[in-house]
N, C-alpha and C positions, 0 to 999 in steps of 0.2 A: 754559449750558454753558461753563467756561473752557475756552479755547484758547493757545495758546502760538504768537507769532510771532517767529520771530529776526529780526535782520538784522547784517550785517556791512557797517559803511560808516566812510570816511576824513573826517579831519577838517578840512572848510575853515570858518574861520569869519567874519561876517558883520559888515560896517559901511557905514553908511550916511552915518554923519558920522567919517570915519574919520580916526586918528591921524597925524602922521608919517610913515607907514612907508613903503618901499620893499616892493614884492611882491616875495617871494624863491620861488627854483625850490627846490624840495622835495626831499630826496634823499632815501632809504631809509629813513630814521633808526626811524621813528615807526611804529606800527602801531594800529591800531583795530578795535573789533566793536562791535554792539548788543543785544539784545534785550529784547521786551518780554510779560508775561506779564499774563493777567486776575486780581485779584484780589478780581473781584464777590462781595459775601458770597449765599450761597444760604438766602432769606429761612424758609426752611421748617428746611434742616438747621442754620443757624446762629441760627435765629429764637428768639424775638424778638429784632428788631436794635434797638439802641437808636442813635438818629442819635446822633452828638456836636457840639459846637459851642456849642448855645442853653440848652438845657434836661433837664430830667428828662422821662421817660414819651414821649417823641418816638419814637416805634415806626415804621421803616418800610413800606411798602404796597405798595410796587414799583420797577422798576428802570428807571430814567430813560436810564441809558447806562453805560459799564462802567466798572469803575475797572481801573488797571493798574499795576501797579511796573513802570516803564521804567531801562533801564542800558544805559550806555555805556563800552565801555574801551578806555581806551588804553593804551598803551606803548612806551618809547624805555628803553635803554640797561640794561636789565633789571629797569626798575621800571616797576608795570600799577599803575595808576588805577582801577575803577571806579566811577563816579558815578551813582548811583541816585535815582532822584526817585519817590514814593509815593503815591501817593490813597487819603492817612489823616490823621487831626485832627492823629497824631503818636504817634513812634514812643519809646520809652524805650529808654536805653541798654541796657540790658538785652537786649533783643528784636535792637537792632542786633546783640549781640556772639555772639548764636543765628546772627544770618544770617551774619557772619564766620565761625565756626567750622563754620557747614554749608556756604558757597562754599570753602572750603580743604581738607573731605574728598570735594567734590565734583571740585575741581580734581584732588586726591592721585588720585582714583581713575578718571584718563583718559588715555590714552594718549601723547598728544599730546604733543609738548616742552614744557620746561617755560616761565610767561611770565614766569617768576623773582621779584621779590617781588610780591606784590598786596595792594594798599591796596582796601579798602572802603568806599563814603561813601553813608550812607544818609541821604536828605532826606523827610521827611513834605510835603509840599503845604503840610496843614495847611486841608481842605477839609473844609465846618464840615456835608457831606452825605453822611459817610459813618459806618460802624459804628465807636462808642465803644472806642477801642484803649486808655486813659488809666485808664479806670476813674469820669470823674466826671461822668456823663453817665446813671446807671442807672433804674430802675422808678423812684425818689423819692431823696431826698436823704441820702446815706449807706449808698446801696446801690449795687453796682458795677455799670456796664454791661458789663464786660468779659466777650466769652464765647472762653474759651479755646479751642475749636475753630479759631473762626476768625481767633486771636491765630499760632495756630502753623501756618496755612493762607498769612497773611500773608508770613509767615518763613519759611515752606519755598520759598513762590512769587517771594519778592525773591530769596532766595541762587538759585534757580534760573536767575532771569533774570539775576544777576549772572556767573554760571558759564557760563551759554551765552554771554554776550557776550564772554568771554575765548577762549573756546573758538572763539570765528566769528572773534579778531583776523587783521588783512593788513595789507599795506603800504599804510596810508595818507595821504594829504594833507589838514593842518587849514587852514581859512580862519575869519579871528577877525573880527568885527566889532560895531560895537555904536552907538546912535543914539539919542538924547533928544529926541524933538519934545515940545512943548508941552502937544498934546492928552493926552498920558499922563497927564500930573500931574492932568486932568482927572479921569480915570477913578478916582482914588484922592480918598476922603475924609477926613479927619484932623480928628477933634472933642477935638482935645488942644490946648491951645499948648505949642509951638511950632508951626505950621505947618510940617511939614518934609518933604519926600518925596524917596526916593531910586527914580526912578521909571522909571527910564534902561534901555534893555535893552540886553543885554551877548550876545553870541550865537556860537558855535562850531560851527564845522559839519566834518564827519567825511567825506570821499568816498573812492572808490578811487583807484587811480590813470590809472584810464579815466572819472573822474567821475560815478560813479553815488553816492549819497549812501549813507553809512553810517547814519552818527545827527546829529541835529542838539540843543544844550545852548543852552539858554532860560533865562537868569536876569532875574526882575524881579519885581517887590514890589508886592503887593497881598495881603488876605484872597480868600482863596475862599469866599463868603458870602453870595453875590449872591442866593442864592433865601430867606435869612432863617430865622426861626425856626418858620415854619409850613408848609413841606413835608417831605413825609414820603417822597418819592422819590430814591432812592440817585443820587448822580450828582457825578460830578469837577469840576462849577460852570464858570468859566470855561476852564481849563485843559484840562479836555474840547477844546472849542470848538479850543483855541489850536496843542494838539497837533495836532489831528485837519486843522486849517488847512495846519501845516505837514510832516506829512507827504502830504496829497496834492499840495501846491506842487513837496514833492523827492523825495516816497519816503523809503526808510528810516527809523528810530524816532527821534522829539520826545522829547526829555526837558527836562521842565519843573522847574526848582528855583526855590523861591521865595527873597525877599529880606528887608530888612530892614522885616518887617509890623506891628512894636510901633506903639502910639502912638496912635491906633489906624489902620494905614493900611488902608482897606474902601470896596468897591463901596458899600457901605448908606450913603446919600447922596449920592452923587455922582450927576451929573446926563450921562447917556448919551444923546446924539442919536439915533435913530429915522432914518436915510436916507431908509426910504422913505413916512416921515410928517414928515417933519423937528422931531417932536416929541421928547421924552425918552422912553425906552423906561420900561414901566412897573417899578414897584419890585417887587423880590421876585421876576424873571420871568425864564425859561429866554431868553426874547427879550433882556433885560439881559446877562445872563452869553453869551450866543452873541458881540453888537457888541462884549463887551470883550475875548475871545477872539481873534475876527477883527482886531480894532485889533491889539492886540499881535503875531498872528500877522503880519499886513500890515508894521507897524514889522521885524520879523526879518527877513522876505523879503527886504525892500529892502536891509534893512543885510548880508545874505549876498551879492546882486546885487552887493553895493560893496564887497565884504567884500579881504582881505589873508591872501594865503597865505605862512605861515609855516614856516620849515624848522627843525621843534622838532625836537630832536635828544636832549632829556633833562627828566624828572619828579624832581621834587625833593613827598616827602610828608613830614609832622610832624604829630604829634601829641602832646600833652601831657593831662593830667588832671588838674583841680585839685578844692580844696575849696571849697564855697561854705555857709556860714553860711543853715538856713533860717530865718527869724525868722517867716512868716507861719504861725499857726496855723492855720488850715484847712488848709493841706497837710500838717501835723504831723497834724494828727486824722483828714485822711483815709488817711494810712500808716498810725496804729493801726488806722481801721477796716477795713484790709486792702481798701480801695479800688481800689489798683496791682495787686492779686492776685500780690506780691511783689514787684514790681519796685519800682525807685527809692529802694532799703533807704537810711536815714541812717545816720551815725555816731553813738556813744553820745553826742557830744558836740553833737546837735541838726542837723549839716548833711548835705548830697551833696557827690555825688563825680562828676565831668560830666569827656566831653573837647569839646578846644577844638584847632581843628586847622588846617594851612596848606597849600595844595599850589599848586607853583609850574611852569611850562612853559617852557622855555628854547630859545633860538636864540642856539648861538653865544656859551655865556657868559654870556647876557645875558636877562635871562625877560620873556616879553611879555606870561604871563596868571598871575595871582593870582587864586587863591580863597579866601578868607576862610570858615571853617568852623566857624559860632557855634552853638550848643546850645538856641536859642528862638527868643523874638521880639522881635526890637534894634528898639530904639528908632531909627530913621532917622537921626536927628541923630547919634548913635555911628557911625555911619555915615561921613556926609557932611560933620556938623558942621551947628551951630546951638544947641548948650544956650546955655538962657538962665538966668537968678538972676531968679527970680522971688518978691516976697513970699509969706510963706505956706508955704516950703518945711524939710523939716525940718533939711536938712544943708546952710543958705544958702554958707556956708565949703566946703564939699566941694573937690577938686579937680577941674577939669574934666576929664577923658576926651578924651585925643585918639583925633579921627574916624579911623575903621579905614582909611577908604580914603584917607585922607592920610598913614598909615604904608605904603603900597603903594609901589610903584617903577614897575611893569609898564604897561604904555600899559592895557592892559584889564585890570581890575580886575572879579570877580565876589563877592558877597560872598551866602551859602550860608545863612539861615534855619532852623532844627529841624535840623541835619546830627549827626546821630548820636545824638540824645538831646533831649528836651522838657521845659524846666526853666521854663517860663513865660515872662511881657513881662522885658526889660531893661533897666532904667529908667536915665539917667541919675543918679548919686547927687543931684545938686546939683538934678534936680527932682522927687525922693521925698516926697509928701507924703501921709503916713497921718496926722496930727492934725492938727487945727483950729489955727489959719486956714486954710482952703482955699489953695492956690495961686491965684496970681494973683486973688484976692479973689474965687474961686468960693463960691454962694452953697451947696454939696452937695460932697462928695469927688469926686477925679474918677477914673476906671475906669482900672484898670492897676495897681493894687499891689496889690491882692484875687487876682491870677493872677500874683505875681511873687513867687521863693523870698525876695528881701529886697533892701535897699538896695547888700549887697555884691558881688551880681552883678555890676553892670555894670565896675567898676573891675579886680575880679580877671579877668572874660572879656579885656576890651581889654588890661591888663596882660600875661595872657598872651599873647597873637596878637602884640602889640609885644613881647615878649621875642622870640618866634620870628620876626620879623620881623627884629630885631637884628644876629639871631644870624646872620642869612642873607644880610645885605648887606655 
């Protein structure tokens, strides 16, 4: 049965290895709400569910634990935020601009004053356990999995919980924090070179002004994938876990956005200690995805404990829209095969049309939190930095891409995975390699540009975020 829970809470957020800063006393400025809604598909009326993530014909059996579209919003000085995090493989633009247009006749038709503009950010997980939203996941190979019932179930149930969270906004206090231990980079596996993880969690926490927690925002980077390609039980994988940690820790609604997960950064291989065997937990197993859950929950805790309250006083949102050249044929032929079930139309002239987006939180002038708002799955090194020129690559010359979060200013810096659209990995140009020689003298191609629209993505994503980054400092 889905059930609907709101909550309305303020924003303090969370550091553990904290910046700089000075705690500032909070004035009025800011306001915040949460809620969060079930978005379990109902295996009988939506059925056959086809998992997404692994394969074709992955039908699911039963319901392991719920999934939810969780939102959070805020607002200061007459512009609302909300930030939405999904238990979905990924959502297309398209589907985003359904849920906008239904949270804004939803808004239109409430009573209540008005919370003057409101920005919408829709984040898919990208949780490889739940029902086929994409289209390429179906009964066999060139048949859709998409089942429209619960495409538009999706999309009724996120703008719902995006609308109720504006609608619970109060006066709140945000406390920001964020902490990189070691053992994180554990948790995350990368069978690409570069080696590179941007593994760090970035955390924001929402209270009243009597300290009951509103919502608490969770950025950090990993696949949700932990239970593999042979379960057939619906279920949010770690982030389950992670949420569920830290709302009984504070109360009020987790919202989980994931990070930069190209590359391939994933549970599947990595090696997770067992506590109470002091073994590694096994592979593939609700037991793996629970400790990685809990770790990451545990890291946030702390870093909210330690966390710096900020007196944000002003939201600054952008967005832009660009074109991206597809060169990869299999996603050309699964748009003819009407795969998308219309979504993600090209241009007659072979490409998409994706946004790429920046929201900024200020104290005083000066902003303390950036969010980076990329359309897939960034390669970490775009990120953080680390391309390498590796023989074997097609565009050795390329330019390199400066790291996103070195175009940043703000002491915390989150940078936002699938946020409003799912255009595939986004490869460094400079180590795109579809022809032989393999990269770095690999003896097979290596995985990531078979799920990437082409080489031009990466330069024009980062291009644009450092345009709007530019423009802003």
């Amino acid at each position: 049965m889905v059930g609907l829970r709101t909550s309305a809470a303020l924003l303090p957020l969370l550091c553990a290895c904290p910046p700089t800063l000075a705690p500032q006393v909070l004035g009025p400025q800011i306001r915040a709400g949460a809620a969060r809604v079930e978005i379990t598909p109902d295996l009988k009326k939506h059925g056959p569910v086809y998992m997404a993530g692994f394969g074709n014909n992955r039908i699911a059996t039963g319901i392991h634990d719920q999934l939810y579209a969780r939102c959070l919003a805020l607002s200061a000085a007459s512009q609302t935020l909300v930030l939405c995090g999904v238990d979905s493989i990924g959502l297309f633009a398209d589907d985003v601009e359904q849920i906008r247009v239904d949270v804004k006749k939803r808004l239109a038709a409430q009573k209540k004053g008005s919370p003057g503009t409101v920005n919408v950010v829709v984040a898919a997980t990208h949780v490889h356990q739940a029902p086929d939203t994409m289209g390429l996941w179906g009964p066999a190979e060139g048949q859709s999995g998409i089942n429209e019932a619960y495409s538009s179930f999706v999309v009724e149930r996120t703008a719902q919980a995006a609308a109720e969270a504006v609608r619970h906004l109060k006066p709140a206090i945000v406390i920001m924090g964020q902490a990189h231990p070691s053992d994180l980079d554990t948790l995350v596996h990368d069978d690409r070179p570069p080696e590179v993880h941007d593994a760090g969690v970035v955390v924001l926490r929402a209270t009243t002004v009597k300290g009951d927690t509103i919502g608490t925002l969770i950025n950090w980077a990993n696949h949700p994938e932990t239970l593999g390609s042979k379960n057939t039980l619906i279920t949010a994988d770690y982030p389950h876990y992670l949420c569920e940690q830290i709302e009984q820790r504070f109360d009020g609604v987790a919202v989980f956005l994931n990070g930069a997960v190209g590359g391939m950064q994933s549970p599947l291989g990595a090696s997770v200690p067992d506590p109470a065997t002091s073994r590694p937990a096994p592979e593939n197993s609700f037991l793996k995805a629970e400790l990685i859950g809990r770790r990451v929950a545990e890291v946030a805790a702390s870093a909210v404990r330690n966390g710096h309250t900020m007196n944000a006083d002003r939201i600054e949102f952008q967005e832009t829209r660009i074109e991206i050249p597809i060169s990869n044929q299999g996603f050309q032929l699964a748009a003819k095969a009407d795969l998308y079930k219309g979504r993600k139309k090209m241009t007659a002239g072979g490409a998409t049309t994706t946004p790429v987006g920046l929201a900024r939180f200020f104290s005083h002038g000066k902003p303390f939190l950036e969010i980076a708002l990329v359309p897939g799955e960034l390669y970490p090194e775009l990120s953080v930095g680390g391309v390498q020129r590796y023989s074997g690559a097609d565009f050795p010359d390329a330019p390199i891409e400066t790291p996103i979060k070195q175009l940043m200013t703000a002491d915390f810096k989150m940078l936002v995975g699938l946020a409003d659209d799912e255009i595939g990995y986004i490869i460094p140009k400079a180590e795109w390699d579809e022809k032989e020689p393999w990269l770095n003298s690999a003896p097979k191609a290596w995985y990531g540009e078979a799920n990437s629209v082409g080489p031009e993505a990466a330069p024009r994503i980062v291009g644009a975020l450092e345009g709007i980054l530019r423009s802003q400092h």
